[in-house]
N, C-alpha and C positions, 0 to 999 in steps of 0.2 A: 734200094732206099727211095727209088723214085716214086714209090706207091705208100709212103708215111701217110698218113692224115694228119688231115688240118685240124688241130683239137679248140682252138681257141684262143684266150689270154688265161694259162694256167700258170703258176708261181710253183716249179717245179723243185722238191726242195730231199728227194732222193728215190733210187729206181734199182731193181734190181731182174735179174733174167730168173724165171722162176722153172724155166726149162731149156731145150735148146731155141725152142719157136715161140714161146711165151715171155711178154716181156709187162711189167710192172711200174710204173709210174704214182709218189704221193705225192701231193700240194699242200699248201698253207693255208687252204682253204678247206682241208682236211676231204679231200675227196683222194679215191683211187682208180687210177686209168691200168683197162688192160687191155695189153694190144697183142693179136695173136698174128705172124704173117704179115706183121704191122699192118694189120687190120682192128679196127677197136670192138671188140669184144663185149666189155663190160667197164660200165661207168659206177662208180659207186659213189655217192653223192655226199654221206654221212657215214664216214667209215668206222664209227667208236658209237654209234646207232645212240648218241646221247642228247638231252635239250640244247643242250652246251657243244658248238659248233669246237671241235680241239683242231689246235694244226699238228700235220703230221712231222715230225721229225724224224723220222728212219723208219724202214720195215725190210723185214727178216723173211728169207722162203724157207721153207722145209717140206721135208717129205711130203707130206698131208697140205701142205696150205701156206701160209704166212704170220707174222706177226708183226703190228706195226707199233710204235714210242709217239708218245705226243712232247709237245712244248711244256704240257702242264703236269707232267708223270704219269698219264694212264695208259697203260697197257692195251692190245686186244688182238683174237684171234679171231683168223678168217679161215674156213679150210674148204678143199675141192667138196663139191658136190655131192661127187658120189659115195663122200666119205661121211657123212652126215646121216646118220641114219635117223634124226631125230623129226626133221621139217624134208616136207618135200619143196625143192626150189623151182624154181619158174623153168621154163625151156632155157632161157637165153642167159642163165646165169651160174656162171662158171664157181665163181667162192659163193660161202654161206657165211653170215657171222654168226660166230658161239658164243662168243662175251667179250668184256671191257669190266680191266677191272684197277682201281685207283689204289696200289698200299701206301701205308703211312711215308712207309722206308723210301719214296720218291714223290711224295704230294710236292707240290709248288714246284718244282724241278725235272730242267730239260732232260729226256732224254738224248744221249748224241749219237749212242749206237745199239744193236744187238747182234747177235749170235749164239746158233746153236751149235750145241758140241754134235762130235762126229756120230754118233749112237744116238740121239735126238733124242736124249732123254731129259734135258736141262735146255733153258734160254736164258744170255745174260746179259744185264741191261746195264749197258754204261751210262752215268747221269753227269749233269754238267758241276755238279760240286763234288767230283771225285770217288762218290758213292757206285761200286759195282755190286748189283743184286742177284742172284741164281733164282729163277724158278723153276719147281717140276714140274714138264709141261702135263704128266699124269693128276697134278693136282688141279688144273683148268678145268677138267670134266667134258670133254668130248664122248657125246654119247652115252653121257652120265647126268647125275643130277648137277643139275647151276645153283645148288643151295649152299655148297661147300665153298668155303673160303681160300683163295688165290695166296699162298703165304708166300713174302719173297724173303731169302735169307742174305743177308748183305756177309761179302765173303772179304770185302776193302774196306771199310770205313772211313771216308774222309771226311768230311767239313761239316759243317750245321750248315745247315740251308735258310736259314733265319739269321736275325740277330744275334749276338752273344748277351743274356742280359745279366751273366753272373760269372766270376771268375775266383780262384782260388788255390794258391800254392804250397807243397806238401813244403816240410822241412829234411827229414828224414828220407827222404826217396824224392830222386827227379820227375816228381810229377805234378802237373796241371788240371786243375780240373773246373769245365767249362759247363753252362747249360745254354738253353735256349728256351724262350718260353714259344716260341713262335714255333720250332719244331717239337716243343715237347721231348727234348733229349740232352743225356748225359755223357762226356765224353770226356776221359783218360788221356793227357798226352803225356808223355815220355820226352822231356828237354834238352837230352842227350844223343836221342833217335831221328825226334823232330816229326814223331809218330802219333797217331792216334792208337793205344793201345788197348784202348776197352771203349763199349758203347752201351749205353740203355736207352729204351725207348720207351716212353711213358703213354703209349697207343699199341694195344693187342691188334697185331692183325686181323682180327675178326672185326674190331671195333670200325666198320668201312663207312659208315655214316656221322663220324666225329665235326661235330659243331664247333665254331670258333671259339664260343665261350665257352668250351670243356675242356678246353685245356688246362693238365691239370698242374703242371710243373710251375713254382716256383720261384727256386733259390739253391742254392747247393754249398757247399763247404766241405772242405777235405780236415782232418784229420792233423796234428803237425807230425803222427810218425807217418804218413802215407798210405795206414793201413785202415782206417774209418771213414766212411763219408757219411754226412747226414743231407737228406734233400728234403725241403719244403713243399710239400703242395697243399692241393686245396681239401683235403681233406684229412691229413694227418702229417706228420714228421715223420721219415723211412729213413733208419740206420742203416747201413750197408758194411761186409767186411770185404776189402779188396783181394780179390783173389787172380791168379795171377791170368784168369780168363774168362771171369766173371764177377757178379757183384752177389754176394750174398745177404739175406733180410740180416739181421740182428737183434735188430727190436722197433718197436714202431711207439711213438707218442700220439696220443689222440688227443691233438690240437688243430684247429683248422686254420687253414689262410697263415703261414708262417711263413714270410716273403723276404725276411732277412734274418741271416744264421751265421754265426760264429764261433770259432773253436778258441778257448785261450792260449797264448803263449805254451804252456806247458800240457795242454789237451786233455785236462782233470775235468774244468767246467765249457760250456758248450752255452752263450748268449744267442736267443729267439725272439724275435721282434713278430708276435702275435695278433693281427688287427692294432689298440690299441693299448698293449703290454707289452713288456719286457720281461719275457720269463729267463732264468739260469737254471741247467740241471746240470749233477753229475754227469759227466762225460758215459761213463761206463756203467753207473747204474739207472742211470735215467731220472734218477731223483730229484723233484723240483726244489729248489732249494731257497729262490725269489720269484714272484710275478706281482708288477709292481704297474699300476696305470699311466699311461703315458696323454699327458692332455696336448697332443701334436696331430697332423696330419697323416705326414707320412718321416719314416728315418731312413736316412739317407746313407750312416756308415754309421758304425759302432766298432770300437776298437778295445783290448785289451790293455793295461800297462806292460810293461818287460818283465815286474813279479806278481801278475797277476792278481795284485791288490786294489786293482779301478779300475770300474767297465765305462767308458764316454761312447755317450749317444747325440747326437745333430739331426736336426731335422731339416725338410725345408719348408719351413715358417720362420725360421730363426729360433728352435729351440736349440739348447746345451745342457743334458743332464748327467751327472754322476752317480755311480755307485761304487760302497767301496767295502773291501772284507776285512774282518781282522777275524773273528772266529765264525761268522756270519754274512750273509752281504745285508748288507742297506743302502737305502737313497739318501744322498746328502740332500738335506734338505735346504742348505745355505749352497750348492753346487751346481745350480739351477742357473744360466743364464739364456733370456728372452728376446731378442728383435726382429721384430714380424715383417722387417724391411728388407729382412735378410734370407736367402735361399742358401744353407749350409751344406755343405757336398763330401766333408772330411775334415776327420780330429783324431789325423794321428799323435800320439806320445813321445815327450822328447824327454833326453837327462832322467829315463824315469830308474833309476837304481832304487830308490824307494818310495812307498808313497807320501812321505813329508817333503821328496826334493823335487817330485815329478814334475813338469811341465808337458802343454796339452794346446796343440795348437789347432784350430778350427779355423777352416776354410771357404769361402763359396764366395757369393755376391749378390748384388741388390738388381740386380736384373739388365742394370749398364757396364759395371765395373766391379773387380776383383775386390774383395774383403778380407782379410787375413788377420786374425790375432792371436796372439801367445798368453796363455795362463799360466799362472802356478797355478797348486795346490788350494792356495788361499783365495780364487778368482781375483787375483788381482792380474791389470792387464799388463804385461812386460813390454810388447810391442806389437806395431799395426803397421800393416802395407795394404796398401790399395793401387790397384792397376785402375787405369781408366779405358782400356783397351777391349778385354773381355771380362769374363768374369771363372771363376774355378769350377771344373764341374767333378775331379777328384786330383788328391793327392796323397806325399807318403815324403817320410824320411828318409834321408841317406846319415852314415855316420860313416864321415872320412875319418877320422880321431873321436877319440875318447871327447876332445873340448870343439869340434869342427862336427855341425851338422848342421847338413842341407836339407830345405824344401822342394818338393819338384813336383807341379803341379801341371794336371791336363784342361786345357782353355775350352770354352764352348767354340772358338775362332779355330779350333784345331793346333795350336800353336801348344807345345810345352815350355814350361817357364821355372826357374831356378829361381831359387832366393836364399842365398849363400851365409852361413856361419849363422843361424838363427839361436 
């Protein structure tokens, strides 16, 4: 060891022995040190050969060469020389790089580790949000054409690697089901298991040049028996039937930009918040049945009643409109209430057994403190709470009794907050 070299100030960030006398060092600088005899061999300066300098987060030997994981999920192989038959390499330069290649299934996400199985016919990538990917190293193209595309198939599914920006609860079957507009993905959890059970991805792996602004996902909505989902994108409505290892088409609505979707209590009709409409279709034949103008910004929740006789929409401008069915839907046109002071976040339904007893309370605030008011049927206003603390940014009912129900609402302060017997 008394004959190591002096390498410098490198941010040594993992290393492996790529034979008995070959040893392998990455940095966070994304370079790769090889030291043979611990002798340095070969420096590699730009090891992912990209404009975009990546740090290296783990790398892999195998038979032929290496593979190394970045911080930002790109991939890429390096393999011996002599096995290259494509580029003749320099005298003094032991690897060659083949490619670097970015899938959907690990963008923005670390990798922490890799490994090839015993036959070197697979490489798999573990990622820091739990997400483990398989690729076949036969589909990288060594000595083939670089036109074909890198597919990884994810064999674990864990987490969104983005925000959550939509949520939604079966009735009928212990399931959840989440999206992400940031990863563009759909995901199945099981309440029971505490599982992700199913995954879509709204990016083809082919698709390896995806722009921020094409993403295309969303909004999503499950079904109350468990077994429909419908998801929002930007260029149509995609029904889905849930199977027990997949999502199958159903039917598709050619609507664009439908960014909030709801199934009713009973999952007959199915509320779309369309740019600036509210459309209702049949659930199961897709029939539009209202699309009605909405002179708001943006909505913010839309909820059904208990007999699916009133659909209430909130916005945040302060709008409150109703719709309501007896053999038809319509918009009440006295149901309308307006305060553009107000940022409305939630109107869930209380006491509603029918629609002449329903009450309908509407949540949010004025940009310093909490707003809360109860309606009937009749817009008259029952009762008002105001926090001075934060303000709502969603809520929902509890019903302890038949005559006992609670508010429980999420604060912009991160605080949840009750408001008892309403």
């Amino acid at each position: 060891m008394s004959n190591f070299p002096a390498m410098g100030n490198h941010n040594i960030t993992d290393h492996c022995w790529m034979d008995k006398e070959r040893l392998a060092g990455c940095t966070s600088e994304g370079e790769i040190i090889i030291l043979e005899d611990f002798q340095q061999k070969q420096i590699i300066e730009n090891a992912f050969m990209s404009e975009e300098i990546f740090s290296i987060s783990c790398i892999q030997p195998y038979n032929k060469g290496f593979f190394i994981g970045s911080n930002e999920g790109t991939m890429a192989l390096w393999v011996k020389s002599e096995e290259n038959n494509q580029t003749a390499s320099k005298e003094d330069q032991i690897y060659d790089f083949i490619r670097c290649w970015s899938p959907v299934a690990t963008k923005d996400t670390k990798i922490i580790s890799m490994n090839v199985n015993s036959s070197e016919d697979y490489v798999a990538a573990a990622c820091l949000n739990n997400n483990i990917g398989l690729v076949n190293i036969k589909s990288i193209g060594l000595n083939e054409s670089m036109s074909r595309d890198v597919k990884v198939d994810l064999v674990c599914q864990g987490f969104h690697s983005g925000p959550i920006s939509c949520i939604d609860i079966a009735v009928q079957r212990p399931m959840i089901v989440t999206c992400s507009q940031e990863d563009s993905t759909i995901r199945i959890w099981n309440y029971f298991t505490n599982k992700c059970e199913l995954r879509r991805e709204y990016f083809g792996q082919n698709e390896m040049m995806v722009v921020e602004s094409s993403k295309p996902l969303l909004t999503v909505a499950i079904h109350p028996s468990g077994y429909y989902l419908a998801a929002g994108c930007k260029d149509k409505i995609r029904i889905y039937h849930i199977l027990h290892d997949n999502f199958r088409i159903f039917k598709n609505i050619d609507v664009k930009h439908c960014y909030k979707i709801k199934f009713s209590n009973g999952g007959h009709f199915m509320a779309c918040v369309v740019q600036k409409s509210i459309c209702i279709y049949k659930s199961y034949t897709c029939e539009r049945v209202l699309c009605s103008p909405i002179s708001s910004a943006h909505v913010t929740d839309l909820r059904f009643s208990k007999e699916d006789t009133c659909l209430c929409i909130v916005t945040m401008d302060g709008l409150m409109e109703r719709y309501e069915y007896n053999t038809e839907w319509k918009k009440l046109n006295d149901g309308a209430i307006s305060n553009k002071m107000l940022d409305l976040r939630a109107c869930p339904f209380v006491n509603n057994d029918s629609k002449d007893q329903y009450k309908v309370v509407i949540a949010g605030g004025d940009g310093t403190k909490s707003n809360i008011k109860v309606f009937n049927n009749k817009n008259d206003v029952l009762q008002n709470y105001y926090g001075a603390e934060s303000k709502v940014t969603s809520g929902d009912v509890v019903n302890i009794r038949n005559d006992i129900v609670n508010l429980i609402t999420g604060t912009d302060s991160g605080f949840i907050k009750g408001i008892f017997n309403i």
